[in-house]
FITOR-499902 format. One record per residue (C-alpha): residue in three letters; x, z, y. Coordinates in steps of 0.1 Angstrom, whole numbers. Each point is the difference from the previous one (the first is absolute). Example, Ala and Ser with C-alpha at 12.3 -4.5 7.8 and 13.67 -1.06 7.14 Angstrom:
! FITOR-499902
- residuo X Z Y
- ala 123 78 -45
- ser 14 -7 34
***
This chain:
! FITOR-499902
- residuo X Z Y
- unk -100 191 148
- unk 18 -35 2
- unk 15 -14 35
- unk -19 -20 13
- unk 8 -35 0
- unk 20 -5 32
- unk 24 40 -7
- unk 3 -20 -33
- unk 12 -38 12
- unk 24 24 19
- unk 11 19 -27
- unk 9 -35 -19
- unk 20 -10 25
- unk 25 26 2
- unk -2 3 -34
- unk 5 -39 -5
- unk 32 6 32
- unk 16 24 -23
- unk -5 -23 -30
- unk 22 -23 18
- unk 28 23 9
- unk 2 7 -35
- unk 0 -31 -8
- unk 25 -14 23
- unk 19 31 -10
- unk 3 -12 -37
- unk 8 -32 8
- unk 28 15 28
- unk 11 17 -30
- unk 5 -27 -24
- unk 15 -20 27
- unk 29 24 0
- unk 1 -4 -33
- unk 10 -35 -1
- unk 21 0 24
- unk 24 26 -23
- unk -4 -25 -31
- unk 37 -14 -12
- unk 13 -33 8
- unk -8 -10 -38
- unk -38 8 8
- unk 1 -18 36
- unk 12 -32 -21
- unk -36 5 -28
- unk -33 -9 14
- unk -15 26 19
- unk -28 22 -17
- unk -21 21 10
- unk -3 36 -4
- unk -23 9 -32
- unk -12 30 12
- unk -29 0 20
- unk -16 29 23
- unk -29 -1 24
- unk -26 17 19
- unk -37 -9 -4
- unk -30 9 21
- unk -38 -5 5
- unk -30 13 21
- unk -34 -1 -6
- unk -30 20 10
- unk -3 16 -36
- unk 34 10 -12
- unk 13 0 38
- unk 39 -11 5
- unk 21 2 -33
- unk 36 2 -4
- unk 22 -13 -29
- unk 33 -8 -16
- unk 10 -25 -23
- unk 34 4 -18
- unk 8 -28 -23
- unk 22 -17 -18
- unk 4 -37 -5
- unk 17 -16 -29
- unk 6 -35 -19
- unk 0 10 -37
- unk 11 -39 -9
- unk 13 -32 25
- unk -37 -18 -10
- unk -23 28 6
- unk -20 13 34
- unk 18 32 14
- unk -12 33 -16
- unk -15 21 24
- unk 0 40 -10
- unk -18 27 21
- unk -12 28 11
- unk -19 12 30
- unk -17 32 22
- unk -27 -1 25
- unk -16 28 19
- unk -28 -3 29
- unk -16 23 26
- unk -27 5 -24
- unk 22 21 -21
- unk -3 -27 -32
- unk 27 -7 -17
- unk 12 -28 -25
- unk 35 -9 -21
- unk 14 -23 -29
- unk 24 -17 -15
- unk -6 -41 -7
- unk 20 -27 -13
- unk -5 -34 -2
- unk 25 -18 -27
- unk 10 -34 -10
- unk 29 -9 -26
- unk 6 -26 -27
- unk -4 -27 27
- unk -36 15 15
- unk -13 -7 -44
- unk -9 40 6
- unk -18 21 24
- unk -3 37 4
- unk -22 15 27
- unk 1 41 -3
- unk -11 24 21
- unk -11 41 2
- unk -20 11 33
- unk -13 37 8
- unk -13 12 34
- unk -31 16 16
- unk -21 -22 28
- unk -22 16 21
- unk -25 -25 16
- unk -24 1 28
- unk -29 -20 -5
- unk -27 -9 28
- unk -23 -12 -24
- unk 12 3 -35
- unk -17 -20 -27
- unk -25 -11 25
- unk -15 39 -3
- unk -2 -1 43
- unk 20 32 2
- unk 31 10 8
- unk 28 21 -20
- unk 31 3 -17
- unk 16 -8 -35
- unk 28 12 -22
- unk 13 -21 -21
- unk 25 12 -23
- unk 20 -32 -15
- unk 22 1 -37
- unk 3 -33 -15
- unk 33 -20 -24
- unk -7 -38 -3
- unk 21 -26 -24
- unk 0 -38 3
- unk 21 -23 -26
- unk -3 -39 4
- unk 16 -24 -17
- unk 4 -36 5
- unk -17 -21 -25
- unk 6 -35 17
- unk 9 -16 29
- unk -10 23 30
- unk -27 18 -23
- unk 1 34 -7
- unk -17 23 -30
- unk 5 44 -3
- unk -20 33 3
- unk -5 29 18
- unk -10 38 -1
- unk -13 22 25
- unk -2 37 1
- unk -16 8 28
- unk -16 40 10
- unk -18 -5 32
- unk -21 31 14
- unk -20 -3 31
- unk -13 32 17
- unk -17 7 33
- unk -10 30 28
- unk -24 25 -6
- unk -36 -16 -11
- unk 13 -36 -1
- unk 18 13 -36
- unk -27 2 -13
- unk -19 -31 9
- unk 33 -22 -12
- unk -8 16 -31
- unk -37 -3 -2
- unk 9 -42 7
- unk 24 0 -23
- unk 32 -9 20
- unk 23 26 -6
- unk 27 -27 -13
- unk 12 -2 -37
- unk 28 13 -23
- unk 8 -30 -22
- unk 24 -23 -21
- unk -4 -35 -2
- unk 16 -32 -17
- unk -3 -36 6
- unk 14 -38 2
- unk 15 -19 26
- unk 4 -33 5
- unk 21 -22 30
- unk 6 -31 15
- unk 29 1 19
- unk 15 -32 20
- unk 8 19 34
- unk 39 -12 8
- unk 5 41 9
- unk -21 26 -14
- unk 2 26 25
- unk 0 -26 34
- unk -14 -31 -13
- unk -1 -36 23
- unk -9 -19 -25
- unk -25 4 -35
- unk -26 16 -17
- unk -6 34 -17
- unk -28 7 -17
- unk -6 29 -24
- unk -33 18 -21
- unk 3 33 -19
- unk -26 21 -15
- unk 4 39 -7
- unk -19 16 -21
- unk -4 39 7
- unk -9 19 -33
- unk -8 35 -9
- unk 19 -8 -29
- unk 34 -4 14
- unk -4 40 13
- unk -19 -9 31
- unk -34 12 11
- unk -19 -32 12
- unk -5 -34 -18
- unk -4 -29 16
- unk 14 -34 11
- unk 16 -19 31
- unk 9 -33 4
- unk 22 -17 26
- unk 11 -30 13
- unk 23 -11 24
- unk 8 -35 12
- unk 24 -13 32
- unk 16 -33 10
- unk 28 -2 28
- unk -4 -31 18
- unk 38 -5 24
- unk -2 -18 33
- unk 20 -7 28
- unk 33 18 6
- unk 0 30 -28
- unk -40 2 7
- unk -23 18 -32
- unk -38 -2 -4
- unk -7 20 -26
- unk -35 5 -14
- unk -14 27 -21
- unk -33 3 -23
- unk -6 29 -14
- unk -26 23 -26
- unk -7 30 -19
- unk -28 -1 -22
- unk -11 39 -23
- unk -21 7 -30
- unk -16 29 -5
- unk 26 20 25
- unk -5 31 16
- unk -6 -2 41
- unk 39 18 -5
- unk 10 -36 -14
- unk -22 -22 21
- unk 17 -29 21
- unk 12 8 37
- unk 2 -25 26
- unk 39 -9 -1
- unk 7 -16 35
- unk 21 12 31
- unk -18 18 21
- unk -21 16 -19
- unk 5 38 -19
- unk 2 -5 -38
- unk -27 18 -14
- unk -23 -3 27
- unk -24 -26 -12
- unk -7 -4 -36
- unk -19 -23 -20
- unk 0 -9 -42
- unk 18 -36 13
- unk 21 -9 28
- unk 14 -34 12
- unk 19 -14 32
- unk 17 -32 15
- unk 28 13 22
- unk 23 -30 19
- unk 35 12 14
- unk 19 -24 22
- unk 41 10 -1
- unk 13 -13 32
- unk 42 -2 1
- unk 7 9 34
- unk 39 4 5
- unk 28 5 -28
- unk -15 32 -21
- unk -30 8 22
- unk -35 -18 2
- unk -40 7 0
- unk -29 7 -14
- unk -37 -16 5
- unk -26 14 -25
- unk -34 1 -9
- unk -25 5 -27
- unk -39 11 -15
- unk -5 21 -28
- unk -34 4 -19
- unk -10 30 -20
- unk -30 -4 -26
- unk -17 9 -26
- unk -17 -39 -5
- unk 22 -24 10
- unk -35 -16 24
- unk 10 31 24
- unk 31 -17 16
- unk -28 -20 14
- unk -12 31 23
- unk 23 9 32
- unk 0 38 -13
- unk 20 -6 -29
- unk 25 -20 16
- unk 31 14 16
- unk 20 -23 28
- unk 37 9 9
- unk 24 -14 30
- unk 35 12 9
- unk 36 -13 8
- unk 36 14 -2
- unk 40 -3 5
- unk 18 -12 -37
- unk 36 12 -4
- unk 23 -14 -27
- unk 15 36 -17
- unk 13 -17 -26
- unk 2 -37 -4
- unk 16 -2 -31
- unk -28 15 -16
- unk -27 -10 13
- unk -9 34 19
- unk -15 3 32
- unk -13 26 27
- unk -35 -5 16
- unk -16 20 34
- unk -33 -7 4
- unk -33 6 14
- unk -32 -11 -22
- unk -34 4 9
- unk -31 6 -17
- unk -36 3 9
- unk -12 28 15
- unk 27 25 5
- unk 21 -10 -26
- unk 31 -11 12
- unk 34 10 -9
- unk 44 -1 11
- unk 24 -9 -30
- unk 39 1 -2
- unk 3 -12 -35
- unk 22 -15 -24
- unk -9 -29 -17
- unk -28 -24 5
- unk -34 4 -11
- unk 1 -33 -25
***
């Protein structure tokens, strides 16, 4: 069974205390570092490290408290492009799931090219109060194998034009009798390849900790039986944010958000996609949300977080007009500056949903 919530809000804090030892640690250790560089380096302009490594943690009621590492690598391929960033990760949680990857994000020729590539595999094991609005409670296995490929290229300006493929082999199973009934609905996930295109706008002043800008990207995929996968259908996306800077280092940023499907399997159906909330939890064909996130700088490399946000999940769009498809989320954190020179940052927060949904994160990066 999963803590409940106040075993797990203690679990995240020790965990989140001995993030921070190991974090202070690597920074001890790199401290040291520089203080052994030769006069000739003293006399250059200080740099730092390129190799990052940090712990990551979150608790919620379903997967319960998960803990993860990071180990990248960060990396200017030319003086005019956005650092590279190349990773890979581990996390494990008290519910016995597992996940791990590699992933790299890569800009050269002056940020002309893009490369996003990743490869994830990992079993989840859920526990669901009320899955799929079915009233009853019981666990899920998802077993998780999936390689995706982005290419953009600029075309003009801050415009950007590539592809994509996906090969994704998800498998969902459950306890005893509840098998069966995933089955009998259809939601037993999907094993299939997918291609599509992608296009960006791109005018943030830095990509991976904007102040200033707008980002705005759509991409289809289109899942075929004839690319060797078992399901054919077809999901849309888009993605749209603008950064608005105020007072002293200050960021409003503001996110909309959607997934629309064709034809999909209830395996490929859109989940909500806020913090708080489990993926996978509540589906629907479509899914949009407005999320704002105010970025408060607080002293030198630290600051806060003030967030909120409503997600809708539909079949019609005239549903976000009825209270049960909507989804509201609150929550606030602590923002540390890992590594400025590229943009990277490390976020402990609390978000809440409705309901019981509510969640503790030690992440990297921020959301959008």
């Amino acid at each position: 069974m999963i803590a409940p919530v106040h075993t797990r809000a203690t679990h995240f804090i020790i965990c989140c205390v001995i993030a921070l030892i190991t974090t202070t640690t690597v920074k001890a250790e790199t401290a040291t570092s520089d203080k052994n560089m030769t006069e000739t380096d003293q006399s250059t302009e200080k740099r730092e490290s390129p190799w990052l490594i940090t712990p990551t943690v979150s608790a919620d009621p379903k997967l319960g408290t998960t803990l993860g590492t990071v180990f990248g690598y960060i990396k200017a391929l030319d003086p005019e492009s956005t650092p590279s960033l190349f990773t890979s990760f581990v996390t494990y949680s008290d519910t016995d799931s597992y996940v791990g990857g590699i992933f790299s994000d890569v800009y050269y020729d002056g940020d002309k090219h893009r490369v996003k590539a990743g490869y994830i595999n990992g079993k989840i094991r859920n526990e669901y109060d009320d899955f799929l609005g079915t009233g009853r409670q019981f666990k899920t296995e998802d077993n998780i194998d999936s390689f995706f490929f982005r290419y953009l290229q600029r075309l003009i300006g801050d415009w950007y034009l590539g592809g994509q493929v996906i090969v994704s082999d998800y498998v969902i199973g459950a306890d005893g009798i509840f098998d069966s009934i995933l089955a009998q609905v259809g939601f037993t996930g999907f094993t299939s390849n997918g291609i599509g295109l992608v296009g960006e706008f791109d005018s943030r002043d830095e990509p991976r900790d904007p102040h200033a800008g707008k980002h705005f990207v759509v991409q289809n995929v289109a899942y075929r039986e004839s690319l060797g996968g078992e399901e054919s259908f077809d999901a849309y996306k888009a993605n749209y944010s603008n950064y608005w800077g105020f007072g002293d280092g200050h960021v409003l940023a503001t996110n909309v958000r959607g997934r629309w499907t064709h034809d999909a399997p209830l395996g490929g159906y859109s989940s909500l996609n806020m913090r708080g909330y489990t993926s996978g939890n509540y589906l629907a064909k479509h899914y949009s949300h407005i999320n704002l996130d105010a970025r408060f700088n607080i002293y030198e490399r630290w600051g806060a977080s003030l967030f909120g946000g409503v997600g809708c999940l539909y079949d019609k769009a005239s549903s976000c007009n009825q209270s049960e498809s909507l989804y509201p989320m609150l929550g606030a954190g602590i923002i540390f500056d890992l590594k400025p020179d590229a943009g990277i940052v490390l976020r402990l927060e609390y978000a809440k949903g409705e309901s019981d949904n509510e969640a503790y994160y030690l992440s990297l990066g921020h959301p959008f």
